[in-house]
NUPA-420677 format. One line per 4 residues: number of its first residue (from 1); their letters; for each residue y, x, z of C-alpha. Coordinates in nm, 4 decimals, always signed. Layout:
<bamis>
NUM> a> Y,X,Z | ...
</bamis>
This chain:
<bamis>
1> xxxx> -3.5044,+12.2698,+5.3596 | -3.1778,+12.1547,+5.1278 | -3.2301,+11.8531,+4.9642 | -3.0287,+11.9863,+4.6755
5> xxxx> -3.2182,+12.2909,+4.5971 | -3.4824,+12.0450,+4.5034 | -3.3862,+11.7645,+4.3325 | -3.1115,+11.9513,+4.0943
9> xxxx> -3.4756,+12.0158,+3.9156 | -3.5633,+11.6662,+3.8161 | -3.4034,+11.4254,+3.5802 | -3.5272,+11.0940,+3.7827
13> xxxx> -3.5500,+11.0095,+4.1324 | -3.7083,+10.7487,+4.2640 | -3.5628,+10.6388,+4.6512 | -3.7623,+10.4124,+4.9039
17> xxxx> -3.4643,+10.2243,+5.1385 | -3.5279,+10.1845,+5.4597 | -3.5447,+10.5170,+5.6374 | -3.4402,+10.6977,+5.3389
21> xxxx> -3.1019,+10.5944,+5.2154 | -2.9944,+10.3459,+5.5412 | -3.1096,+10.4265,+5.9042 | -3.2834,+10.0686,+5.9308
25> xxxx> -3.5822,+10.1282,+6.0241 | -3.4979,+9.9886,+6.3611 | -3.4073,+9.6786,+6.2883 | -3.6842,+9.5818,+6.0919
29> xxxx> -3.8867,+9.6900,+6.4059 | -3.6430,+9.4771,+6.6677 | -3.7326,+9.1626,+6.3837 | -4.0737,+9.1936,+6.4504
33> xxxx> -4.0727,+9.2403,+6.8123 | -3.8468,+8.9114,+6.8205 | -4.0695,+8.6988,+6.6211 | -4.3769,+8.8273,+6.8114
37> xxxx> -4.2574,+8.8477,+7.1675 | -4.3841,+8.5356,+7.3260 | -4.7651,+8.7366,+7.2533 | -4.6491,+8.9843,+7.5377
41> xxxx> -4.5907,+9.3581,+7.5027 | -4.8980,+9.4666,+7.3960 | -4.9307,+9.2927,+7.1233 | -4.5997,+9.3555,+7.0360
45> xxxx> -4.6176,+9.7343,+7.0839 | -4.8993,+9.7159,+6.8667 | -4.7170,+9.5828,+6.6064 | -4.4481,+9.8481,+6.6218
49> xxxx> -4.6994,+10.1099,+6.5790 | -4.8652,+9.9445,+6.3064 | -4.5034,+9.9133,+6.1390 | -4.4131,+10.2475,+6.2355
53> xxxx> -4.7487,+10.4054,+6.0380 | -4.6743,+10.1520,+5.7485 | -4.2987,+10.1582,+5.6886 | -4.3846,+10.1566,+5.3087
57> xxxx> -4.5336,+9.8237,+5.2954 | -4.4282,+9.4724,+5.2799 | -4.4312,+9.2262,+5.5382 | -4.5870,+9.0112,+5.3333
61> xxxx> -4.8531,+9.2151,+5.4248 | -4.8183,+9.2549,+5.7427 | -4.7778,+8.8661,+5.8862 | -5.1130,+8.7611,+5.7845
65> xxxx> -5.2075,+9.1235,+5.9524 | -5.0307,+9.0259,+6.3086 | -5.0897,+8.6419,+6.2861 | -5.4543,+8.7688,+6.3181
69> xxxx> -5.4235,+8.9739,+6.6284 | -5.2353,+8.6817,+6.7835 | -5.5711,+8.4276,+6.6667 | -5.2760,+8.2372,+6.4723
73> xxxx> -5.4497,+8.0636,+6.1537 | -5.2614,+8.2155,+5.8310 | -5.1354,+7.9533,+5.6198 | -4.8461,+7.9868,+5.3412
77> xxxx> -4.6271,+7.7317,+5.5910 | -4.6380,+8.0111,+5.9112 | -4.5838,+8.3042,+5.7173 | -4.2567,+8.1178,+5.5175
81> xxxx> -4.1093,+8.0563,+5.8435 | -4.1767,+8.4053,+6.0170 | -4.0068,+8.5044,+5.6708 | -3.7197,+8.3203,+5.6707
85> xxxx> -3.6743,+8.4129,+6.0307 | -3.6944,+8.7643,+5.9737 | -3.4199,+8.7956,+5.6997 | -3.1865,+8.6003,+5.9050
89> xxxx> -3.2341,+8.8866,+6.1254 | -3.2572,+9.1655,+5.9225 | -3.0122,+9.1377,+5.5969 | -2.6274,+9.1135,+5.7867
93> xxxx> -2.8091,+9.4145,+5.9942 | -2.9668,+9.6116,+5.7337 | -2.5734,+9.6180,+5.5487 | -2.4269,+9.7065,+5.8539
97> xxxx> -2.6535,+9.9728,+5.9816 | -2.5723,+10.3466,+5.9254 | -2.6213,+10.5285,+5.6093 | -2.8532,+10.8351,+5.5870
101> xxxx> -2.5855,+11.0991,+5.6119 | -2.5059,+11.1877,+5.2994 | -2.7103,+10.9470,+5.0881 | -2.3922,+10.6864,+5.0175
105> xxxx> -2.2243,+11.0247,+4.8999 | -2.5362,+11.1687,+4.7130 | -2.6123,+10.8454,+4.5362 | -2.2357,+10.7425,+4.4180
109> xxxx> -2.1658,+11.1073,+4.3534 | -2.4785,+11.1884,+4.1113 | -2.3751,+11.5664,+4.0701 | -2.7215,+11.6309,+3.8231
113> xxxx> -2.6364,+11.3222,+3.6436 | -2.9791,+11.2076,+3.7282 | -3.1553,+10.8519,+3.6581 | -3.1971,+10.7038,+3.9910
117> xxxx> -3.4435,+10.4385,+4.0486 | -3.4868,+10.1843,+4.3646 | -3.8703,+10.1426,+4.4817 | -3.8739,+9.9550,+4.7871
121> xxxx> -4.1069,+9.7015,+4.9842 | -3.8266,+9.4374,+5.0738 | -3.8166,+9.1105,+4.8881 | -3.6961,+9.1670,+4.5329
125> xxxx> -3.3872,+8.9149,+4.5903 | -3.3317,+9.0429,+4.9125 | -3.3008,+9.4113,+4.8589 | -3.0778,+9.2817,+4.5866
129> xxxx> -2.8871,+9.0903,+4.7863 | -2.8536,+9.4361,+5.0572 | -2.7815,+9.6368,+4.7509 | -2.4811,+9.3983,+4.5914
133> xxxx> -2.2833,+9.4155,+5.0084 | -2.3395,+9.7673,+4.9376 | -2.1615,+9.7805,+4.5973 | -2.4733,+10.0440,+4.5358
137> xxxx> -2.6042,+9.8477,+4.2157 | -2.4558,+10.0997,+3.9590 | -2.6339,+10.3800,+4.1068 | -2.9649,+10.2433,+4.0275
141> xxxx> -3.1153,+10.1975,+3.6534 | -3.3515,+9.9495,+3.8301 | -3.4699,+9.8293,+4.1129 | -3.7836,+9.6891,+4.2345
145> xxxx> -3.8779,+9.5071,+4.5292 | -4.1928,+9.3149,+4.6935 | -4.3964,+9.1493,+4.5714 | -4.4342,+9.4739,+4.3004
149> xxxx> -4.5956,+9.7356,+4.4640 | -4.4354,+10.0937,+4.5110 | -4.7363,+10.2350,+4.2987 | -4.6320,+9.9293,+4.0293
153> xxxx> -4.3009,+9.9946,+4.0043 | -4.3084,+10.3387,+3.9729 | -4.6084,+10.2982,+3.7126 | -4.4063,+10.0172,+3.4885
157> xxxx> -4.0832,+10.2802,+3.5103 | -4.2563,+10.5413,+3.3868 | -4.4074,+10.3376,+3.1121 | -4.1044,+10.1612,+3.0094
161> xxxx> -3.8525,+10.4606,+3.0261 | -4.1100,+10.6914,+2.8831 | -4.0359,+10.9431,+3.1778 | -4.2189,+11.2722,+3.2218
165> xxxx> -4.3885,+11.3120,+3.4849 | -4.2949,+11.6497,+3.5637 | -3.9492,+11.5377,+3.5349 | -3.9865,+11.2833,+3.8135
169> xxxx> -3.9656,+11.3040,+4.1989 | -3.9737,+10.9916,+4.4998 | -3.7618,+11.0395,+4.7926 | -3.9525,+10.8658,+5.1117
173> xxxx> -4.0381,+10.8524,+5.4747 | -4.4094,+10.7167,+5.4408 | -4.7033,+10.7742,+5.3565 | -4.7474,+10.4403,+5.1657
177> xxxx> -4.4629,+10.6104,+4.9694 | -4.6439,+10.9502,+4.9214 | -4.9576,+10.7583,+4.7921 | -4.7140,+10.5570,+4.5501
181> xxxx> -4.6004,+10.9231,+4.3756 | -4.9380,+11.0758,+4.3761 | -5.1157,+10.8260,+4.2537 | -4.8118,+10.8117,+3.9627
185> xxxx> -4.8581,+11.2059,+3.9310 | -4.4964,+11.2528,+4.0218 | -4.3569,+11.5007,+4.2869 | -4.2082,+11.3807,+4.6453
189> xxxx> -3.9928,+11.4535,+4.9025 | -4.0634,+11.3448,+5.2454 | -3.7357,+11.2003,+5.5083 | -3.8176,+11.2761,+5.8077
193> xxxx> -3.6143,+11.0523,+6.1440 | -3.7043,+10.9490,+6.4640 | -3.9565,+10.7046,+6.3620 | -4.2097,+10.8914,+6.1883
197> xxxx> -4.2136,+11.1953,+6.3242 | -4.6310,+11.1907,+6.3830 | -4.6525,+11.1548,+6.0261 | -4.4152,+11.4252,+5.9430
201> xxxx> -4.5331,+11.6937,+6.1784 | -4.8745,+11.6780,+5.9382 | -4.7321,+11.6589,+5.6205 | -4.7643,+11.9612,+5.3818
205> xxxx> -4.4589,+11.9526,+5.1391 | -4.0806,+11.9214,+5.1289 | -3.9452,+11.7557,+5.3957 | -3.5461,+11.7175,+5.4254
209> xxxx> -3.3578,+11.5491,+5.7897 | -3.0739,+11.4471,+5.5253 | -2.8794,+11.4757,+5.1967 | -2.6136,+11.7076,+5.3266
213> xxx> -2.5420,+12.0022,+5.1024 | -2.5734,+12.3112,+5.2315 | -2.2685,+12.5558,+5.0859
</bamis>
């Protein structure tokens, strides 16, 4: 399906990150596997699926989640280090990983003229931080990270922009990020890669590989 011949319709897009405009869903994955490994593979591979099915959600979430499987007591001190371990990891990585093809070109380009807006479950200052090595901030009107939810942000935007929502559409790979438009009453677009493939082969709706144009 072209990506185009879709979102020409709407006046305001809403894009989830990983998975959708960079190919990092990866290397959040390797982060977790390195922080975890010393709990042997199957915990790890556990994890992975658990990240895999969740890709929309925040890892603030997800530590006290693991730590449990593990039998680790969750305390604010383990899950600030597992955090600050993980974006030493993940941010130099993130930048440097590949770009959905065609989304650097889609997003600088903005053909429709469209309001774009950045929903995504990294750390507010971090996806910031990703977003300013990208030079990418003047594509996006705003852009909200953890701890905000997806549903949140995309709730306050509407409210504050006084958006239509039949005007409105979320680009995303997840079904965290399918729940976040329905729940906002606003249409969505599914990525589909590598990594979430089980969830893709069952979803009922557009679902786009890239942001090529088709001539």
């Amino acid at each position: 399906m072209d990506f185009h011949n879709i979102i020409k319709n709407y006046s305001n897009v809403f894009w989830d990150f990983d998975g959708v405009i960079k190919e990092s869903v990866d290397i959040k994955k390797k982060a977790f596997i390195t922080l975890f490994s010393r709990y042997g593979p199957k915990v790890t591979q556990k994890i992975v699926e658990h990240h895999y099915d969740n890709g929309g959600i925040s890892r603030y979430e997800k530590f006290p989640l693991y730590l449990s499987w593990v039998n680790e007591i969750v305390n604010d001190e383990k899950i600030n280090y597992l955090d600050k371990q993980f974006r030493s990891i993940v941010v130099s990585n993130v930048v440097n990983s590949d770009w959905v093809p065609g989304a650097d070109l889609f997003l600088k380009k903005n053909e429709y003229r469209q309001k774009f807006y950045l929903v995504s479950a990294t750390p507010q200052n971090e996806i910031e931080e990703i977003i300013d090595h990208l030079g990418m901030r003047y594509s996006f009107k705003k852009i909200f990270g953890s701890p905000v939810s997806k549903i949140s942000a995309i709730s306050t935007i509407l409210k504050e922009d006084s958006l239509k929502f039949h005007d409105c559409i979320m680009v995303g790979d997840s079904i965290s990020d399918y729940e976040a438009a329905q729940k906002n009453g606003i249409s969505f677009i599914l990525r589909r890669h590598n990594n979430n493939q089980k969830y893709a082969s069952k979803y009922i709706g557009n679902v786009i590989d890239n942001f090529i144009k088709n001539n």
